[in-house]
C-alpha positions in Angstrom: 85.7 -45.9 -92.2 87.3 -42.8 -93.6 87.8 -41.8 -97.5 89.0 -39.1 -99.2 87.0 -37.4 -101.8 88.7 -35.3 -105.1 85.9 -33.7 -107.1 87.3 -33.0 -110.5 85.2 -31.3 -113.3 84.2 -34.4 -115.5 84.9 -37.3 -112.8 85.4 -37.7 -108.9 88.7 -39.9 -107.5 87.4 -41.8 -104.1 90.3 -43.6 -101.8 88.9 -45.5 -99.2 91.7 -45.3 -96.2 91.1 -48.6 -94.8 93.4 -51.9 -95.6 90.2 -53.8 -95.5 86.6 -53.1 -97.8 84.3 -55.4 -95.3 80.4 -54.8 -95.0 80.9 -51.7 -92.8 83.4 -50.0 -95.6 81.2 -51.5 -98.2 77.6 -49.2 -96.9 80.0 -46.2 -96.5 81.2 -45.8 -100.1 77.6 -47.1 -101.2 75.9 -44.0 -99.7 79.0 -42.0 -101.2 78.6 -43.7 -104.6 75.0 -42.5 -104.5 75.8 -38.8 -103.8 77.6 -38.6 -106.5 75.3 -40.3 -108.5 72.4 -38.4 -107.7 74.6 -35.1 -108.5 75.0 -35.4 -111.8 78.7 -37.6 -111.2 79.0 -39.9 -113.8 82.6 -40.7 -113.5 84.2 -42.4 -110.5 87.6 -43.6 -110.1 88.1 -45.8 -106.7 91.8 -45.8 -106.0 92.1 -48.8 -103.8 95.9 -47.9 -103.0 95.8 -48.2 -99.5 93.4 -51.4 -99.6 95.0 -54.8 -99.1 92.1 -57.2 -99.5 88.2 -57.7 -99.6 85.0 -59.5 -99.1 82.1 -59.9 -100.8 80.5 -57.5 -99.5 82.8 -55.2 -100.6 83.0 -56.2 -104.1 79.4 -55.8 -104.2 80.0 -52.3 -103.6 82.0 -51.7 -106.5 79.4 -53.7 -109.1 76.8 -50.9 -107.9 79.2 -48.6 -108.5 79.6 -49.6 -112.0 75.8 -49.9 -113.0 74.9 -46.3 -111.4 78.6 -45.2 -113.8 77.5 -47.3 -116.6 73.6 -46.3 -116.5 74.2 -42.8 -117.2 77.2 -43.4 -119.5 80.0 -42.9 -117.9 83.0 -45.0 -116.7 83.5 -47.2 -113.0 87.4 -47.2 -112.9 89.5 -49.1 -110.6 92.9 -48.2 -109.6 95.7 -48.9 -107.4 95.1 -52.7 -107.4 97.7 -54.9 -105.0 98.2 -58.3 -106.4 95.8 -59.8 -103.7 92.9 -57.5 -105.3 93.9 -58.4 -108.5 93.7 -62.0 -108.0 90.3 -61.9 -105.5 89.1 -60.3 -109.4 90.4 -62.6 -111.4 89.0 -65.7 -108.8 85.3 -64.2 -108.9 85.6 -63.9 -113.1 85.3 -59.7 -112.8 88.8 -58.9 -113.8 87.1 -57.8 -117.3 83.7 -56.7 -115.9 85.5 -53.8 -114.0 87.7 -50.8 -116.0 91.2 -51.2 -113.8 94.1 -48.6 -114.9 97.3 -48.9 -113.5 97.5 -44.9 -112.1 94.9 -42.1 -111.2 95.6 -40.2 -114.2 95.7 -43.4 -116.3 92.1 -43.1 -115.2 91.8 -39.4 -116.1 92.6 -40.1 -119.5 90.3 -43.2 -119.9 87.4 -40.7 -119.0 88.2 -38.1 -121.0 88.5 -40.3 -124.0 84.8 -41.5 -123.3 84.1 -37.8 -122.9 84.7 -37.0 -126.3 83.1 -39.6 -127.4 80.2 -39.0 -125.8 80.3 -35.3 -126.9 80.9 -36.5 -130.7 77.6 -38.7 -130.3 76.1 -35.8 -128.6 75.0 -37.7 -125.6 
């Protein structure tokens, strides 16, 4: 499965180009989720535009996604969301575990509001 990477200062913007997160998706953006993890990226904004639907397996992926975001204080921020996803969240009771903004800078500005907090608290 292919994906696009943008690496921003303070977050990174990851659009799988598949119609379908499965298992196979799922490990791919796993491993990518832990790059950026393990290099200091604690903001990630997965813009599922292109995505049509899911499995469990794939929203698995995005719950890790969220803890390795959350565990070092930053933000797990879905975007992009067709109805189907939508729904599939609301079905599984995650639709206010996950951060979902409407647009990619939507998402920018989320993050750059728990920047400054952060920086306030000086975390």
């Amino acid at each position: 499965m292919k994906f696009t990477v943008d690496k921003h200062e303070r977050y990174v913007v990851i659009e799988p180009l598949t119609d379908f997160l499965n298992g196979e998706a799922a490990a791919n953006l796993k491993g990518e989720f832990m790059l950026r993890h393990t290099g200091g990226q604690r903001n990630i904004v997965l813009n599922l535009c292109h995505v049509q639907n899911a499995d469990e397996d794939g929203i698995r992926m995005g719950l890790l996604a969220r803890r390795l975001c959350k565990a070092s204080g930053g933000l797990f921020i879905l975007t992009g969301l067709n109805k189907q996803l939508a729904d599939l969240l609301k079905v599984t009771n995650l639709e206010s575990y996950f951060k979902i903004a409407r647009s990619v800078s939507a998402a920018e500005d989320m993050i750059f509001g728990n920047e400054i907090r952060l920086d306030l608290r000086g975390e």
